[in-house]
Biotite code that builds the C-alpha atoms (Angstrom):
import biotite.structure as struc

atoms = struc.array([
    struc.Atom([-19.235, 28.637, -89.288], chain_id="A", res_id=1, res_name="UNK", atom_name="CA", element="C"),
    struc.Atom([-18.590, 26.051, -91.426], chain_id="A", res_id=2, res_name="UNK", atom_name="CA", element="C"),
    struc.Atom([-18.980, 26.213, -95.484], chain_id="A", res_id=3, res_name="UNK", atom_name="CA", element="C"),
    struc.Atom([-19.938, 22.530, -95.663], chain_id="A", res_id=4, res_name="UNK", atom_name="CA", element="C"),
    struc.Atom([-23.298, 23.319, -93.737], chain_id="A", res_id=5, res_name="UNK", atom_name="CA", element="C"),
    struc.Atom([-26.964, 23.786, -95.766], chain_id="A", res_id=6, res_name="UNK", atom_name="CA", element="C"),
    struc.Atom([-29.911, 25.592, -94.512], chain_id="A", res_id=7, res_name="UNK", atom_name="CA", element="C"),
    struc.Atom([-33.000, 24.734, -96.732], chain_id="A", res_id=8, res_name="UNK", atom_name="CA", element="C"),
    struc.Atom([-35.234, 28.693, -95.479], chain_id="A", res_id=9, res_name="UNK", atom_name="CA", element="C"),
    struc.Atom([-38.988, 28.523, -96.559], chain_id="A", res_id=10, res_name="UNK", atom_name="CA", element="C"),
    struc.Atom([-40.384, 31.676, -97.177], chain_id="A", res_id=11, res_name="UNK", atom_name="CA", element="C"),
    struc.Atom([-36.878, 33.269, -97.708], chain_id="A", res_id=12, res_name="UNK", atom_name="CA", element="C"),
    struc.Atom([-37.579, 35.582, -99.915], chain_id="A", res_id=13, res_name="UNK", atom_name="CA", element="C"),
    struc.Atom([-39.229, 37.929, -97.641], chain_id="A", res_id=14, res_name="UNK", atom_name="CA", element="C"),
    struc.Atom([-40.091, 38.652, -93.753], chain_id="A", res_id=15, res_name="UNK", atom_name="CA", element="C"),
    struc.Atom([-38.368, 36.776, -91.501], chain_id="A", res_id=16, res_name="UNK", atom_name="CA", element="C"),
    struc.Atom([-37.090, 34.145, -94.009], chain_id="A", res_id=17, res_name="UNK", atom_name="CA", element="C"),
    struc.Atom([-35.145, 36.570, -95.725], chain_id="A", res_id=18, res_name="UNK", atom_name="CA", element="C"),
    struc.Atom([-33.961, 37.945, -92.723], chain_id="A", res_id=19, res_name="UNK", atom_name="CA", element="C"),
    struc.Atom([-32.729, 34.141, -91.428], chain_id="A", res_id=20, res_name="UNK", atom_name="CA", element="C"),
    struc.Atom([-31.108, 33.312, -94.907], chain_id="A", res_id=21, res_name="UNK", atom_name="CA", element="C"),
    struc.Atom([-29.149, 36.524, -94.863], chain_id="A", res_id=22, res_name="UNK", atom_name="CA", element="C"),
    struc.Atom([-27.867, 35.997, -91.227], chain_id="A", res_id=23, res_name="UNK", atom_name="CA", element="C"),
    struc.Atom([-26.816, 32.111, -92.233], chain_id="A", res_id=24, res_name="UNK", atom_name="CA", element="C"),
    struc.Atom([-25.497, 32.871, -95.389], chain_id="A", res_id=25, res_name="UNK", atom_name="CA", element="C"),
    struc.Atom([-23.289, 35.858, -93.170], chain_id="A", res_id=26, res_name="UNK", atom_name="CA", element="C"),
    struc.Atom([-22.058, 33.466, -91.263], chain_id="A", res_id=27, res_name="UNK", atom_name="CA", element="C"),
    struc.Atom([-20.635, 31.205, -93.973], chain_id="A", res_id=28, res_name="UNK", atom_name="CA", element="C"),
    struc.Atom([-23.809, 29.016, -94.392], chain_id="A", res_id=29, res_name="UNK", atom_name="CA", element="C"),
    struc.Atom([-24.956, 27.566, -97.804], chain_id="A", res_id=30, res_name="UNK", atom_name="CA", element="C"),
    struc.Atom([-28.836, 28.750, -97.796], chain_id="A", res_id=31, res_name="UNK", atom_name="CA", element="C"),
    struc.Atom([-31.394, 27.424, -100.126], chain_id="A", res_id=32, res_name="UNK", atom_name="CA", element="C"),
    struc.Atom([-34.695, 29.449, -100.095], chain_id="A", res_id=33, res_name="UNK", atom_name="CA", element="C"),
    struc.Atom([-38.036, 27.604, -100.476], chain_id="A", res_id=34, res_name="UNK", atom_name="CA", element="C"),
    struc.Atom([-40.584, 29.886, -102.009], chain_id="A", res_id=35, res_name="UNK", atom_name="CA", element="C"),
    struc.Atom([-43.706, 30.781, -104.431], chain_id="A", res_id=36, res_name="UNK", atom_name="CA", element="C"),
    struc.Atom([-42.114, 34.624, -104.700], chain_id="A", res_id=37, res_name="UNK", atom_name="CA", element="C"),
    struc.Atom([-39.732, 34.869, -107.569], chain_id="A", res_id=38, res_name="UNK", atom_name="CA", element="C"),
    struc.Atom([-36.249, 34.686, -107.270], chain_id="A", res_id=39, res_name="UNK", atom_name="CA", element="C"),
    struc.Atom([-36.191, 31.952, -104.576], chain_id="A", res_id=40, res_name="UNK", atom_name="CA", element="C"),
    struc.Atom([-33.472, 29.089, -105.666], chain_id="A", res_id=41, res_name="UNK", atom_name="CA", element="C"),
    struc.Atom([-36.655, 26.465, -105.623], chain_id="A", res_id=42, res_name="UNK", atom_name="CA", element="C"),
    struc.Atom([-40.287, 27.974, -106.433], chain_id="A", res_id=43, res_name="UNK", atom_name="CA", element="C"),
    struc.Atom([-42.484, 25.524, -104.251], chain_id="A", res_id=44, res_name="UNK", atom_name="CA", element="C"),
    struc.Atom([-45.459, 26.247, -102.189], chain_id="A", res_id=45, res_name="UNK", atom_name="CA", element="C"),
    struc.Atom([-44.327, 24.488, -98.974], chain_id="A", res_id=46, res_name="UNK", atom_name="CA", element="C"),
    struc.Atom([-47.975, 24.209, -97.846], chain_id="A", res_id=47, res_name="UNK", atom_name="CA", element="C"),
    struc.Atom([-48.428, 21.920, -100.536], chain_id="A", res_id=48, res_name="UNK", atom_name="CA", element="C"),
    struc.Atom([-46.631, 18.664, -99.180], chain_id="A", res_id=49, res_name="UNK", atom_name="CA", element="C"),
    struc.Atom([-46.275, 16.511, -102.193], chain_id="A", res_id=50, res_name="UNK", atom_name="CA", element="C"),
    struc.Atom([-44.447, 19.455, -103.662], chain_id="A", res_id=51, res_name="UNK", atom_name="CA", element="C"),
    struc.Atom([-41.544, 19.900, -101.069], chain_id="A", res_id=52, res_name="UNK", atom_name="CA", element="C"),
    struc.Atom([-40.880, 16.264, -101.271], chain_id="A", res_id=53, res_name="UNK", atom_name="CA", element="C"),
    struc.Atom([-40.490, 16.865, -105.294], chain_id="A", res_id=54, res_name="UNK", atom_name="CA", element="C"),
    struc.Atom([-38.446, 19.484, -104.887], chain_id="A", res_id=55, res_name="UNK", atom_name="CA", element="C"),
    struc.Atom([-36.414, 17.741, -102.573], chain_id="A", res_id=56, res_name="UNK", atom_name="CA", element="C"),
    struc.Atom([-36.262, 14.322, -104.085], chain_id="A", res_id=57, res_name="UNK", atom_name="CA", element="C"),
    struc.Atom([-33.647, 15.055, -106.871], chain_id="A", res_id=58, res_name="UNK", atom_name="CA", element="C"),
    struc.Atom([-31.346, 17.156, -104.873], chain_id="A", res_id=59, res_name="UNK", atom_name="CA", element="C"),
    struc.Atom([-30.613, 14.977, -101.889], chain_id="A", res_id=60, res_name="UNK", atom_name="CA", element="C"),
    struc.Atom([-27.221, 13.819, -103.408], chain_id="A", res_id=61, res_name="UNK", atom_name="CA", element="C"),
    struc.Atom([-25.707, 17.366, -103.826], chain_id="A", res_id=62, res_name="UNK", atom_name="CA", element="C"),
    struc.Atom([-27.020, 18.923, -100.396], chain_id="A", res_id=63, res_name="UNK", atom_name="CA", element="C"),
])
């Protein structure tokens, strides 16, 4: 796979998220987890609509 893809994973800190970020980060995918559970790279409650776009607003440029 390519390095110079990005998978944005919600809920990848656990369950089947985390199990779908590992497997694209394995094969050579850069993974950003969406998640309330600590440790995700962006703590956002994706059920809450206006927050994803926040979190995604100032980061557009570098994905």
């Amino acid at each position: 796979m390519s390095a110079s893809r990005t998978a944005v994973v919600t809920g990848g800190m656990s369950g089947f998220g985390a199990g779908m970020a590992a497997r694209l980060a394995a094969d050579g995918v850069r993974v950003i987890t969406l998640d309330i559970a600590e440790g995700a790279d962006l703590a956002v409650d994706v059920t809450d609509e206006a927050a994803v776009h926040a979190a995604a607003r100032p980061r557009r440029a570098g994905w």
